[in-house]
TORZA-806239 format. One record per residue: x, y, z of N, C-alpha, C in turn. Coordinates in steps of 0.05 Angstrom, whole numbers, padded with zeros to 5 digits, always signed. Each point is the difference from the previous one (the first is absolute). Layout:
// TORZA-806239
XYZXYZXYZ/...
//
This chain:
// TORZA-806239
-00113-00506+00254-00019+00016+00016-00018+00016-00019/-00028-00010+00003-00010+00012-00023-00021+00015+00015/-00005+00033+00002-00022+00010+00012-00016+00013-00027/-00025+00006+00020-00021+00007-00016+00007+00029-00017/-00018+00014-00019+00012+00015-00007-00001+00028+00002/-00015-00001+00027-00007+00025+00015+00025+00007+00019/+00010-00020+00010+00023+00001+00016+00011+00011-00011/+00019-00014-00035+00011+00001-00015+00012+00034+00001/-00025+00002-00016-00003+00030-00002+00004+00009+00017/-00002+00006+00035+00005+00013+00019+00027+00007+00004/+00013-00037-00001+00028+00004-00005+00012+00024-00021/-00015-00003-00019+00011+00026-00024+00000+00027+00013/-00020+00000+00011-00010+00028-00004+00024+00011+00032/-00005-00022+00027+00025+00009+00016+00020-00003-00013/+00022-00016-00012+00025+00012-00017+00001+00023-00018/-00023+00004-00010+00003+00029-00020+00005+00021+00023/-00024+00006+00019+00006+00011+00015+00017+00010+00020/+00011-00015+00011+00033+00007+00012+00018+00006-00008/+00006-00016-00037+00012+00007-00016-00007+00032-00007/-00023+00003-00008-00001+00033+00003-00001+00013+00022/+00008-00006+00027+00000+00017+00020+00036-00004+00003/+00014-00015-00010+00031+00008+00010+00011-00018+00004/-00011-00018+00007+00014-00023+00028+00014-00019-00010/+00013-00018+00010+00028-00008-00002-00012-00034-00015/+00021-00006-00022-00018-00021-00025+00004-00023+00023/+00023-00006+00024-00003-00018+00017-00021-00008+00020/-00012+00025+00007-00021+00001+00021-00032-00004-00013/+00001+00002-00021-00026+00001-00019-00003-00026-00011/+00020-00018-00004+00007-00018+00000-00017-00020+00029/+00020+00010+00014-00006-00018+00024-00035-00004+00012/-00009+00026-00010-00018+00005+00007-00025-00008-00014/+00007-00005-00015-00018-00010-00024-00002-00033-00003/+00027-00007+00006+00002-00037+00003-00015-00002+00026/-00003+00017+00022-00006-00002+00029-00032-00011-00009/-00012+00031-00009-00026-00001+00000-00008-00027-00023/+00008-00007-00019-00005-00018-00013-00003-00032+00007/+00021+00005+00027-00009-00028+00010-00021-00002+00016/-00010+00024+00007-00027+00002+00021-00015+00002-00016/-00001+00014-00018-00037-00001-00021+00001-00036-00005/+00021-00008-00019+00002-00032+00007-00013-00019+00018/+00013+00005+00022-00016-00017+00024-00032+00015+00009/+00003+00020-00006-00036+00013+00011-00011-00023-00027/+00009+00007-00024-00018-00017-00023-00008-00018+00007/+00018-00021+00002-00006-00029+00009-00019-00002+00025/+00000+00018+00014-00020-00005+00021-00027+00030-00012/-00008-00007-00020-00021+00018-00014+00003+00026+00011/+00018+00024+00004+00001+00015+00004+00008+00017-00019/-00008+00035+00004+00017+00016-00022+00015+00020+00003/+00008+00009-00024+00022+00033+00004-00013+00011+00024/-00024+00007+00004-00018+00016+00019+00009-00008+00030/+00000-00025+00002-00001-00010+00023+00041+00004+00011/+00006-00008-00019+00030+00002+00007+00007+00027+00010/-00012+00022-00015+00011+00027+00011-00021+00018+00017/-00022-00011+00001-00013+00008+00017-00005+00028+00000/-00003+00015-00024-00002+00027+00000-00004+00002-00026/-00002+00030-00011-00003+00001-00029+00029-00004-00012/+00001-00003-00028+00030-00006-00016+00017+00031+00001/-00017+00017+00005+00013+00029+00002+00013+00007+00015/-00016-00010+00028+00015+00008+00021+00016-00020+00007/+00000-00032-00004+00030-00015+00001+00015+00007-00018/+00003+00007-00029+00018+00011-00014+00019+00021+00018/-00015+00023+00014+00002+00015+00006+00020-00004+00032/-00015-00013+00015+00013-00015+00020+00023-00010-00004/+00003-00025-00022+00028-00001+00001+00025+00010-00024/-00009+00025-00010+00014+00016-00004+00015+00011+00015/-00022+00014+00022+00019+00017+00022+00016-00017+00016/-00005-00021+00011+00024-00028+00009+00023+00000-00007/+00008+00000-00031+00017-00001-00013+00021+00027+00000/+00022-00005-00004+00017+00029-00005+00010+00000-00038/+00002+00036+00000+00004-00002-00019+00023-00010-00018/+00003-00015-00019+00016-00005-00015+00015+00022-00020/+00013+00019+00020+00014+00023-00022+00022-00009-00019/+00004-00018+00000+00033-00013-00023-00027-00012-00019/-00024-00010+00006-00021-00013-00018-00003+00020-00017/-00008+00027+00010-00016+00013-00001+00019+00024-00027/+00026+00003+00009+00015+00007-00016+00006-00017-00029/+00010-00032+00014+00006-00006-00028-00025+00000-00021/-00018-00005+00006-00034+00001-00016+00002+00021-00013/+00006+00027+00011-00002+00030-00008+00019-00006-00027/+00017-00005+00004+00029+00005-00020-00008-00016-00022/-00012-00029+00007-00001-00010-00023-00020+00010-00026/-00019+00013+00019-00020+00013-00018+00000+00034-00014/+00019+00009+00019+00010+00020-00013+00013-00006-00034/+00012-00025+00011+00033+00001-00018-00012-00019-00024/-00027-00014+00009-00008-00017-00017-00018+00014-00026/-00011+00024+00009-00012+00010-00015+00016+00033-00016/+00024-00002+00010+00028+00021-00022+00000-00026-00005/+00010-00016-00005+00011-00016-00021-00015-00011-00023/-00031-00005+00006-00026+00011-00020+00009+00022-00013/-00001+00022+00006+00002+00021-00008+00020+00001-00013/+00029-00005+00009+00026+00008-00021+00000-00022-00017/-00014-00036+00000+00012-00015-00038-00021+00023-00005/-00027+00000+00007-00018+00006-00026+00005+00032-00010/+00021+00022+00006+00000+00016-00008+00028-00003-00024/+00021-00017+00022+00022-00016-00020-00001-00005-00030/-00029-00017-00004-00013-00015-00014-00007+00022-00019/-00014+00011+00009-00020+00015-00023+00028+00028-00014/+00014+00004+00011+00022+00013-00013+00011+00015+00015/+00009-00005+00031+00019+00016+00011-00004+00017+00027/+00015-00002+00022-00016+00011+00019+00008+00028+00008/-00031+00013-00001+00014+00034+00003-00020+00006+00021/+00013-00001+00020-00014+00028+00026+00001+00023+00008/-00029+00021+00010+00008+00011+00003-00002-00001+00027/+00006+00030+00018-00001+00004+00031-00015-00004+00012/-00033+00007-00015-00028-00010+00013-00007-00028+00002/+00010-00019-00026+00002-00024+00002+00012-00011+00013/+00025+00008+00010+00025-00015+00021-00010+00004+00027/-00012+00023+00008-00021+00000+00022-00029-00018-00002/-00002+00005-00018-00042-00014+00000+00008-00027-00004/+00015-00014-00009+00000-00031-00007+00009-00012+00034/+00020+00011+00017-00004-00013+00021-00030+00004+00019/-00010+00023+00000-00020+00011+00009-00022-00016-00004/-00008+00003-00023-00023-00017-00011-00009-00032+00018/+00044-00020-00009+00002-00029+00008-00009+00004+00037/+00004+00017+00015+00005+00000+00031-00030+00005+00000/-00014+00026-00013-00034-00005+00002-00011-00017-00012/+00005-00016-00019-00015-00033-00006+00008-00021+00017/+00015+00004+00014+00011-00015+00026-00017-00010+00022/-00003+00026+00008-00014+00016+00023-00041-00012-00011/-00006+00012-00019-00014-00015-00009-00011-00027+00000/+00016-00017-00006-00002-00027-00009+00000-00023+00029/+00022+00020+00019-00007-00013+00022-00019+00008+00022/-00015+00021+00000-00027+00004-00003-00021-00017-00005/+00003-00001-00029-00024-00016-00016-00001-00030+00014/+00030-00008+00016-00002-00033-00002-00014-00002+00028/+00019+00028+00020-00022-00010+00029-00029+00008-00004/-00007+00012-00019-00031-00003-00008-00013-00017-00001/+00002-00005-00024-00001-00032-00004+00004-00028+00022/+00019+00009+00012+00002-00031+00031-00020+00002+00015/-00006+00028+00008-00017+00007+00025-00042+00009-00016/+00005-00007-00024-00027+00007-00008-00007-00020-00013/+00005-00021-00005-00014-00031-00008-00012+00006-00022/+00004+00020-00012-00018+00008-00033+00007-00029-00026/-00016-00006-00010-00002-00020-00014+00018+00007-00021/+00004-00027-00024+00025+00000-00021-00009+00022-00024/-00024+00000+00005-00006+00021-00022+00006+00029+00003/-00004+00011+00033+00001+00020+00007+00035+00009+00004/+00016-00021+00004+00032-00002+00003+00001+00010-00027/-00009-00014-00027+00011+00005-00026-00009+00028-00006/-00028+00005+00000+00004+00031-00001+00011+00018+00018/+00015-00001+00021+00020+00015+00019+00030-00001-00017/+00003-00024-00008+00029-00007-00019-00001+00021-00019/-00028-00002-00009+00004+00010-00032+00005+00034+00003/-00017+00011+00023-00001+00028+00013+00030+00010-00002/+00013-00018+00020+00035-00001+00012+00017+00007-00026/-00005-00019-00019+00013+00001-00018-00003+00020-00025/-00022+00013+00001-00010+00030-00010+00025+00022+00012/+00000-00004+00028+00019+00020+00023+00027+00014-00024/+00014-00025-00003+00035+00008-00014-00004+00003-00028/-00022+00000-00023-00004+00007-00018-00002+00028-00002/-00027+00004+00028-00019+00035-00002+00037+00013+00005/+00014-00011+00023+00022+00020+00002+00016+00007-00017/+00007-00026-00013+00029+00007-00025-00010+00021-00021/-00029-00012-00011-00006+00028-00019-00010+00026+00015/+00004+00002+00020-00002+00027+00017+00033+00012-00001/+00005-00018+00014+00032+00006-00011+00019+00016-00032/-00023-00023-00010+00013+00009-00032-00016+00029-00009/-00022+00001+00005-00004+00024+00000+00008+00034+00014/+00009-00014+00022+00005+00019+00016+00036+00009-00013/+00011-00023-00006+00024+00002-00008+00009+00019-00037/-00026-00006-00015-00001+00010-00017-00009+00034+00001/-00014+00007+00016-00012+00024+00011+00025+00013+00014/+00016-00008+00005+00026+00018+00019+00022-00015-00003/+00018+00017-00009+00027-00009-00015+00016+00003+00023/+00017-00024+00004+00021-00001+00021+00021-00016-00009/+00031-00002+00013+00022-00006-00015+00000-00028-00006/+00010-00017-00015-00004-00024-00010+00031-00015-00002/-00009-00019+00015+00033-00018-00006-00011-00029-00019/+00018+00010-00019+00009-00022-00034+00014-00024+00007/-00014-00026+00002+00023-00023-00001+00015-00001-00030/+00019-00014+00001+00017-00006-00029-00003-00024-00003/+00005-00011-00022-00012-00029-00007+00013-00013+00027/+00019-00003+00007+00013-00016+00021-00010-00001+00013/-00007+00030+00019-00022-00006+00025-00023-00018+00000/-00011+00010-00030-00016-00008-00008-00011-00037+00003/+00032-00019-00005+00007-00023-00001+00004-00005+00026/+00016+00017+00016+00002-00010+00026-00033+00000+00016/-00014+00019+00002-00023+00004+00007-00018-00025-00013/+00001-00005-00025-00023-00025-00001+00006-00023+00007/+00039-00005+00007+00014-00022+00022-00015+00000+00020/-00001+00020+00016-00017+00003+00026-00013-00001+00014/-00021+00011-00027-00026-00015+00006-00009-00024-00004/+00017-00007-00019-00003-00032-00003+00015-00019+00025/+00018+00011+00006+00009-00004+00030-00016-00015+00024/-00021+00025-00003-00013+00004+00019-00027-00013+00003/-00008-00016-00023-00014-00012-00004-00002-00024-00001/+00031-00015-00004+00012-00019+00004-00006-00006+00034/+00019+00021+00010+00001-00003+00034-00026-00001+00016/-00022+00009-00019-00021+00000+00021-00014-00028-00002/+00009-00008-00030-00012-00027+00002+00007-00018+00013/+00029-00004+00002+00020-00011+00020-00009+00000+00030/-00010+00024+00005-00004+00012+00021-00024-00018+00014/-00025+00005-00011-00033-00001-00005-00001-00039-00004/+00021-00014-00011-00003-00015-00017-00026-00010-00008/-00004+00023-00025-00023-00005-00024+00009+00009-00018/-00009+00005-00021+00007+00005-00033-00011+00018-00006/-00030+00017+00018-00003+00018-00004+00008+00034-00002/+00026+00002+00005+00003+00027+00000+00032-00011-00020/-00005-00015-00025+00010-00005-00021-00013+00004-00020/-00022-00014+00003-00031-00010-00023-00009+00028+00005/+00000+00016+00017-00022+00023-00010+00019+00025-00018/+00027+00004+00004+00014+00021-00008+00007-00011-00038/-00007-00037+00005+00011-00002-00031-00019+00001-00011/-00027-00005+00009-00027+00001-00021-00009+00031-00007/+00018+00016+00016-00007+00033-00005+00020+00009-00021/+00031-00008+00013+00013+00000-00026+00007-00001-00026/+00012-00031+00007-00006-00013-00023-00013+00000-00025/-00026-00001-00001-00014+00003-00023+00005+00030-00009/+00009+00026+00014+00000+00026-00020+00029-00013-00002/+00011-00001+00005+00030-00012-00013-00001-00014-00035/-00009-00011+00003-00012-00030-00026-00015+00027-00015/-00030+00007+00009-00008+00017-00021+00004+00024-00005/+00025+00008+00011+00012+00029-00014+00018-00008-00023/+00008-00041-00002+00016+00003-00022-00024-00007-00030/-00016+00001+00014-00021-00006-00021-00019+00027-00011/-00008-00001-00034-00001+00020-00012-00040+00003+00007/-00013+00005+00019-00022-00004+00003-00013+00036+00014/-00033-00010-00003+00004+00034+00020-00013+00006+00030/+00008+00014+00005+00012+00010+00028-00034-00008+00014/-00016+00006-00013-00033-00016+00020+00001-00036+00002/+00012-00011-00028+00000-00020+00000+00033-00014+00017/+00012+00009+00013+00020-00007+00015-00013+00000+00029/-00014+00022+00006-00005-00006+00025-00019-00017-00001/-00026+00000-00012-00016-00027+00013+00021-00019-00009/+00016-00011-00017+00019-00025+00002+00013-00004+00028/+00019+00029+00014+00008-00002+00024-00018-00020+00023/-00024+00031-00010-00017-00011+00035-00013-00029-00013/-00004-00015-00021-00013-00027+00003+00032-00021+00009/+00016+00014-00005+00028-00025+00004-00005+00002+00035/+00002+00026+00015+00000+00003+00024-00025-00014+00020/-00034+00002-00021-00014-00016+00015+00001-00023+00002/+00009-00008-00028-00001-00040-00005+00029-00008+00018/+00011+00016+00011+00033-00009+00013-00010+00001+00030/-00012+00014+00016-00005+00004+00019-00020-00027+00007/-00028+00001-00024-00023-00021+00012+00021-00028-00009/+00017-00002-00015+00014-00034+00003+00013+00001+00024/+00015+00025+00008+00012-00005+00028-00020-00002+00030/-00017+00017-00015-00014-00005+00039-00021-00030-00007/+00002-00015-00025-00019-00018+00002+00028-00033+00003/+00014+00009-00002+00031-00018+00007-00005+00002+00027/+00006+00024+00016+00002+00000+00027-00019-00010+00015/-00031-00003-00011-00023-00003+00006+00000-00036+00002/+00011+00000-00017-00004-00040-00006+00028-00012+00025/+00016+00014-00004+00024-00009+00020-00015+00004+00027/-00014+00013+00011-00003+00008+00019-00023-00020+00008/-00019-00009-00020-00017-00021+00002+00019-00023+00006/+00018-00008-00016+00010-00019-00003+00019-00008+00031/+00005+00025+00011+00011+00006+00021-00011-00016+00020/-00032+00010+00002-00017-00003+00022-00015-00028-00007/+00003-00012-00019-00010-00026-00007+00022-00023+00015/+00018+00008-00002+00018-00016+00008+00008+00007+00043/-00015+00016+00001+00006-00002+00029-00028+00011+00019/
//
């Protein structure tokens, strides 16, 4: 079934959307194979997205949102994983660099921060479904988004350096158990997700300060080494996924 690529994209932009409004991964599903067989048959008889929904994409987005009920067990497990996905960022790479020490403002602000980049992000996506803004205008929204949990953590760190509050010391053990964990957890999401990406991104961040802390080099010239291992790892991976995905659609 091959539709045009306006459809295509419609399809995207209704699954992002419901996905950011709550709703249940079965019903979004259903609903999305539904409509796909009707833009389908409108095609073949020269018709388009327009004609199928007969209204703007805003207000059918919108329409069958409210149809739908919400997916609260969706809506939970999503929360948790992203909570728990982004402490476990946080505890290898503090592991890593020599040990994890919190204090009280941090044990508060690190969940805080993950629940408002949350809140955020799914925001940004029903944005994006219901505003048809082009790939250029999506990438600078990404790039905005992803400014968000930077500006906070060093708000954090500042704020945490500015006002002294009690601090709990892992011991190497914790220390070992905690980078189990996260590595755990990164395992399971891949398992989870089945992709490789929430493997490939924690070892291309890792990894390399691992390797060049055993190496006698200096500290400006380690990081551009880091961030060029992390860009050349990322563009072989999304240009792998890119060809599979051709290769995907070549074949069907």
């Amino acid at each position: 079934m091959e539709l045009s690529g306006k459809s295509r994209e419609f399809l995207d932009h209704l699954r992002l959307y419901l996905v950011s409004s709550g709703k249940q991964q079965e019903d979004i599903d259903e609903i999305v194979h539904e409509l796909q067989d009707h833009l389908f048959q409108a095609e073949q008889q020269g018709k388009s997205v327009d004609d199928v929904i007969g209204q703007s994409p805003k207000e059918y987005l919108q329409q069958i949102s409210g149809e739908l009920p919400l997916g609260m067990k969706d809506i939970l497990k999503y929360s948790v994983l992203i909570v728990v996905g982004a402490f476990a960022y946080i505890l290898l790479g503090d592991a890593i660099k020599g040990g994890i020490e919190y204090s009280l403002l941090q044990l508060i602000g690190y969940p805080f921060i993950a629940v408002f980049y949350t809140g955020v992000v799914i925001m940004s996506f029903r944005y994006i479904a219901v505003s048809g803004i082009n790939i250029i205008r999506q990438w600078v929204l990404f790039s905005m988004i992803g400014i968000i949990p930077v500006a906070l953590f060093v708000g954090l760190l500042v704020l945490n350096k500015a006002y002294s509050t009690p601090t709990v010391v892992f011991t190497m053990t914790w220390n070992i158990i905690a980078a189990g964990f996260a590595i755990a957890v990164f395992i399971g999401m891949a398992i989870w997700s089945k992709t490789w990406i929430t493997i490939i991104i924690p070892a291309l961040l890792f990894i390399p300060d691992l390797v060049l802390e055993a190496v006698d080099v200096q500290e400006s010239t380690k990081a551009i080494l880091s961030s060029l291992v992390v860009f050349i790892g990322m563009a072989v991976y999304l240009l792998m996924v890119w060809r599979k995905e051709k290769l995907y659609a070549g074949e069907n």
